[in-house]
MISE-436411 format. One record per atom (N, C-alpha, C, CB): residue number from 1; residue in three letters; chain; x, z, y. Coordinates in Angstrom, 2 decimals. Atoms other than C-alpha are relative to their C-alpha. Glycine has a CB too. Layout:
REM MISE-436411
num,residu,chaine,u,w,v
NUM,ala,A,X,Z,Y
...
END
This chain:
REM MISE-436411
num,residu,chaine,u,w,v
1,unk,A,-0.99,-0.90,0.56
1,unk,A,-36.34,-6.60,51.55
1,unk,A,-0.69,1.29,-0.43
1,unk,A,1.12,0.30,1.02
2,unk,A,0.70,-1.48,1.00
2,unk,A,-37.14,-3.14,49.63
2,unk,A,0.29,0.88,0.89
2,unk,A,0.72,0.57,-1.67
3,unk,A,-0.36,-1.18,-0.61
3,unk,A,-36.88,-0.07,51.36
3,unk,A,1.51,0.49,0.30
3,unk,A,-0.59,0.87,-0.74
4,unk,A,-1.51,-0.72,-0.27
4,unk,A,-33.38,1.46,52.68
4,unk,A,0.53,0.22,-1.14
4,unk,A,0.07,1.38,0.74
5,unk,A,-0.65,-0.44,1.49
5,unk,A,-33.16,3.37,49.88
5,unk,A,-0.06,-0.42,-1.23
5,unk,A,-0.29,0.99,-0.32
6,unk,A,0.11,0.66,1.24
6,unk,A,-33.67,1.10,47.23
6,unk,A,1.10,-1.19,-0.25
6,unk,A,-1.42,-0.55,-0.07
7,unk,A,-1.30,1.13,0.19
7,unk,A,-30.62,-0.75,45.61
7,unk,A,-0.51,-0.77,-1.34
7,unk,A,1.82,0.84,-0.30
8,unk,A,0.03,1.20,0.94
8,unk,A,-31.31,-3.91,43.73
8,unk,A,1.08,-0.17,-0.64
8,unk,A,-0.25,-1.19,0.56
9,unk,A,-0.98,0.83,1.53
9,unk,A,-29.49,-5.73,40.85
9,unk,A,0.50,-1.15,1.14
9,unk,A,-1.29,-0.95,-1.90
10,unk,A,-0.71,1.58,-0.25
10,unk,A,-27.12,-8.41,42.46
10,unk,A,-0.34,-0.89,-1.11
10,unk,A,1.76,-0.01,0.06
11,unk,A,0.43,1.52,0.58
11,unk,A,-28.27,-12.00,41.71
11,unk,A,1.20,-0.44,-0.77
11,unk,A,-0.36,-1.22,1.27
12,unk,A,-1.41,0.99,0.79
12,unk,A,-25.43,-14.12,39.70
12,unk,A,0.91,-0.17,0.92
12,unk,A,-0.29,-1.66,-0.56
13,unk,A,-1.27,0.19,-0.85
13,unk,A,-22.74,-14.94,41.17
13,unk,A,0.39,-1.51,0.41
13,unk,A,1.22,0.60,-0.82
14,unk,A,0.09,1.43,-0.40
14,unk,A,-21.98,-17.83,42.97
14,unk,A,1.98,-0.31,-0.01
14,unk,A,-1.05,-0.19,1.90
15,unk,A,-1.76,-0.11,0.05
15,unk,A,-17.84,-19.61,43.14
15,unk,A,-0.39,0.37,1.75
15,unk,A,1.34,-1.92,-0.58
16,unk,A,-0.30,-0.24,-1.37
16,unk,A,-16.47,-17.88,46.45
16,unk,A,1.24,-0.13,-0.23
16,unk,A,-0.45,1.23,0.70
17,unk,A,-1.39,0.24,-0.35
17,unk,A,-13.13,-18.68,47.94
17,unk,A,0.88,1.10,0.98
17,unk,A,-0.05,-1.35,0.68
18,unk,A,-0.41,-0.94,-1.13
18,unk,A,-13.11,-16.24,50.87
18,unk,A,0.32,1.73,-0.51
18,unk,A,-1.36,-0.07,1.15
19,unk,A,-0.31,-1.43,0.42
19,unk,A,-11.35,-12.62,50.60
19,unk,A,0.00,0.58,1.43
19,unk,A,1.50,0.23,-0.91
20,unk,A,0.04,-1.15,-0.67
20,unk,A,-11.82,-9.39,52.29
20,unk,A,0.61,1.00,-0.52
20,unk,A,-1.10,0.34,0.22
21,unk,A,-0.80,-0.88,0.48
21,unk,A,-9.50,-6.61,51.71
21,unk,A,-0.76,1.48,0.56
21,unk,A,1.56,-0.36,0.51
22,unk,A,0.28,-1.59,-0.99
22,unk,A,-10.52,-2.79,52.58
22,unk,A,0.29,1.02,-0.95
22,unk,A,-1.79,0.36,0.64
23,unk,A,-0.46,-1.10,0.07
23,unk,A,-9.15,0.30,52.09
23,unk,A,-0.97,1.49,-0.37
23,unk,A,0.60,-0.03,1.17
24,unk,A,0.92,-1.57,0.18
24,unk,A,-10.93,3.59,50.10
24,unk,A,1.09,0.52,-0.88
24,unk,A,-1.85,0.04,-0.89
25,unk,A,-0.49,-1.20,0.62
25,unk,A,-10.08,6.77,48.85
25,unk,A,-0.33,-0.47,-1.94
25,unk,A,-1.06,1.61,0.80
26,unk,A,0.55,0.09,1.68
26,unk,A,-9.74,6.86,44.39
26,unk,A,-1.62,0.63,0.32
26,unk,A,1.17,1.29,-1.41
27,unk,A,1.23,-0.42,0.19
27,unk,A,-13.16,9.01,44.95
27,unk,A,-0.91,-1.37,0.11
27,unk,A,-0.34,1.17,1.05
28,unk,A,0.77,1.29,-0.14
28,unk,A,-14.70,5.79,46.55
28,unk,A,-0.10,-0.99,-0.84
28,unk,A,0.34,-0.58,0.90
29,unk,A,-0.19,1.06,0.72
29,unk,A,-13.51,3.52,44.44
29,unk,A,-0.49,0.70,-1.36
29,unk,A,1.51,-0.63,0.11
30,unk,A,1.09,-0.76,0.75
30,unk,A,-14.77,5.87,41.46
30,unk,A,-1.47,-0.30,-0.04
30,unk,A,0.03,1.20,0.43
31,unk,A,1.12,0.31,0.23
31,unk,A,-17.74,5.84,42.78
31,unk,A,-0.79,-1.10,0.15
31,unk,A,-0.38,0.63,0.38
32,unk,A,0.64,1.68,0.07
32,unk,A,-18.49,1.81,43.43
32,unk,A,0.08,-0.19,-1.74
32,unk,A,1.30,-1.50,1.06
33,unk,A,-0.34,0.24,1.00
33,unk,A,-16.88,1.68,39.73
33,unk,A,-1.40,0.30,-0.96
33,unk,A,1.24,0.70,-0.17
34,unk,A,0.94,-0.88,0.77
34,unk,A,-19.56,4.20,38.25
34,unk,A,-1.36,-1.13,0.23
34,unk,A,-0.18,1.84,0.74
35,unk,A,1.21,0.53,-0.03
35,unk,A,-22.46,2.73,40.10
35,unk,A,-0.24,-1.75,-0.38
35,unk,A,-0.42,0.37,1.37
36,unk,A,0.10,1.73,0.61
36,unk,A,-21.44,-1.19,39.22
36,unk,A,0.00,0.50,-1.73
36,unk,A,1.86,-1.36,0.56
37,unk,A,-0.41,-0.19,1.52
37,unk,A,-20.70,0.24,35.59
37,unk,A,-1.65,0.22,-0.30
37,unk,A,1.28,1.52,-0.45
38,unk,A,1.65,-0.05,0.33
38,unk,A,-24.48,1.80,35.43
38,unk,A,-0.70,-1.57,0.19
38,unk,A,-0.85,1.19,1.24
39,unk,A,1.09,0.72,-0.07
39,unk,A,-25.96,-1.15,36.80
39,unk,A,0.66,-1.64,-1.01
39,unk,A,-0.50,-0.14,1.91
40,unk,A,0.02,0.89,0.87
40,unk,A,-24.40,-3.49,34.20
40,unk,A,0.74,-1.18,0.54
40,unk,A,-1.29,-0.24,-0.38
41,unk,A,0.03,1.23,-0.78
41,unk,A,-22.43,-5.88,36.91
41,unk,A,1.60,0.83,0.14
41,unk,A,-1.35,-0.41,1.49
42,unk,A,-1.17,-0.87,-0.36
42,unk,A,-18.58,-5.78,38.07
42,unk,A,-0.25,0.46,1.54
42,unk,A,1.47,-0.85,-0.18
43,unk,A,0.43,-1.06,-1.43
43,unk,A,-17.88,-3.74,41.00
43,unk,A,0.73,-0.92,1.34
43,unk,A,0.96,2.03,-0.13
44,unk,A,0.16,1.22,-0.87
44,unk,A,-16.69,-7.05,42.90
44,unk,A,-1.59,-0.22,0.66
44,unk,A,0.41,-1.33,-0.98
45,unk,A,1.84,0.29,-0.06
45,unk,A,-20.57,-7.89,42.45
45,unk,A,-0.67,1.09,0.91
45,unk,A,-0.88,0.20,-1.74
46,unk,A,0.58,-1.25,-0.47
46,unk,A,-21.73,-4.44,43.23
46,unk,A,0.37,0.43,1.60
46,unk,A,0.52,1.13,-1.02
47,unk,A,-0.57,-0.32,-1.32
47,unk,A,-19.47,-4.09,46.57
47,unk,A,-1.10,-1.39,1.22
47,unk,A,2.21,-0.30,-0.17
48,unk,A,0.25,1.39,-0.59
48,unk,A,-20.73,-8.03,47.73
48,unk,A,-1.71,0.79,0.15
48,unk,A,0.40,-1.79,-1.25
49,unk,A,1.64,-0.34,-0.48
49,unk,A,-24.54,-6.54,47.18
49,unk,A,-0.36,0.99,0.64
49,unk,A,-0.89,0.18,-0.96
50,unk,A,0.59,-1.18,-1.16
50,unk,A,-24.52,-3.49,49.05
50,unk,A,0.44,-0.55,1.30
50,unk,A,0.68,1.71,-0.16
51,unk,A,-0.38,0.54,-1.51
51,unk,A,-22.41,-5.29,51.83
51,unk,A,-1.60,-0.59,0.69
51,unk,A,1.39,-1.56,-0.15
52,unk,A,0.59,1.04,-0.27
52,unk,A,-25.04,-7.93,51.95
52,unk,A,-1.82,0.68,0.38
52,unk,A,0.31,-1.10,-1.39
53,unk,A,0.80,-0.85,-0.05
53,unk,A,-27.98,-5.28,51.75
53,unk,A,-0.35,0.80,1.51
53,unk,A,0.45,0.75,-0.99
54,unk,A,-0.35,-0.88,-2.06
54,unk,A,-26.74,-3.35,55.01
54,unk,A,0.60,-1.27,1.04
54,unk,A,1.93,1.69,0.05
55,unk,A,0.56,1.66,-1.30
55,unk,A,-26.54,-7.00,56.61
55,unk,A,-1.18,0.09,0.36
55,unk,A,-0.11,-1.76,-0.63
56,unk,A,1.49,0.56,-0.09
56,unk,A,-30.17,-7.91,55.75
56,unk,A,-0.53,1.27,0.98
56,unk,A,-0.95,-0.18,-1.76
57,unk,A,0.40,-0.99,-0.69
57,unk,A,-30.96,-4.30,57.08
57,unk,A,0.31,0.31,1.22
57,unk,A,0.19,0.79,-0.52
58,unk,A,-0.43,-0.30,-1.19
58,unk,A,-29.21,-4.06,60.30
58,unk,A,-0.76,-1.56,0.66
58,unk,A,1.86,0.31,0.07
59,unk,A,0.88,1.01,-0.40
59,unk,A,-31.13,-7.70,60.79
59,unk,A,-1.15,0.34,0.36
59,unk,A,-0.17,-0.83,-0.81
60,unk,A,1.00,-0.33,-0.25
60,unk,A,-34.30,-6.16,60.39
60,unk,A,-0.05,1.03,0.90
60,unk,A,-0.52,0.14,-0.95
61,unk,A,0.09,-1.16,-1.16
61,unk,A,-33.81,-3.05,62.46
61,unk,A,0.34,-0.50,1.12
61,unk,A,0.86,1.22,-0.16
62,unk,A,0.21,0.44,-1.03
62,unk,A,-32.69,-5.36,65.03
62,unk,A,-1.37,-1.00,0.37
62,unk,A,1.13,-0.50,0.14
63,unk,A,1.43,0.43,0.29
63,unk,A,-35.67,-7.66,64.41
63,unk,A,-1.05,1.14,0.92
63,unk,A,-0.27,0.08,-1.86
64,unk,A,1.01,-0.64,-0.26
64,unk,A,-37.90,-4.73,64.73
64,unk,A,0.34,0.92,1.73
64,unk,A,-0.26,0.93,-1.46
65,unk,A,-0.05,-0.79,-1.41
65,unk,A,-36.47,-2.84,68.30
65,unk,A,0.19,-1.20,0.65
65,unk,A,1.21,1.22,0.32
66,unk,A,0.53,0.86,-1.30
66,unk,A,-36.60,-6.38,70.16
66,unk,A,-1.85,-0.14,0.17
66,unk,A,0.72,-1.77,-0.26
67,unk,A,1.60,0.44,-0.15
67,unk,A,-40.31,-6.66,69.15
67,unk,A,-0.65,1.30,0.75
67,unk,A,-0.87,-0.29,-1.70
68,unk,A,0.28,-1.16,-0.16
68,unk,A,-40.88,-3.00,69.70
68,unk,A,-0.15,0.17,2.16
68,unk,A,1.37,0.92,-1.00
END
């Protein structure tokens, strides 16, 4: 994975069936809108890759304090 602070391009999209609902402020939702709009992807896409981002990452930080 890339650094914390580095946000990748979501891959394609695959068919999904499963929903998740959650609750933000217009600012929030603004700003997923903006940053899926810059990066060229909808903000379905854009929400699914940061989720999936701060998965992989809370994996590795656990990863790394059992080895530690």
């Amino acid at each position: 994975m890339n650094s914390p602070n580095t946000i990748t391009l979501p891959q394609p999209a695959q068919k999904r069936n499963i929903h998740y609902m959650i609750r933000m402020t217009r600012e929030e939702r603004a700003a997923l809108n903006a940053l899926a709009r810059q990066s060229k992807v909808s903000t379905a896409e854009m929400v699914r890759h940061l989720l999936f981002q701060a998965v992989a990452l809370c994996a590795e930080q656990r990863e790394a304090a059992v080895e530690a």
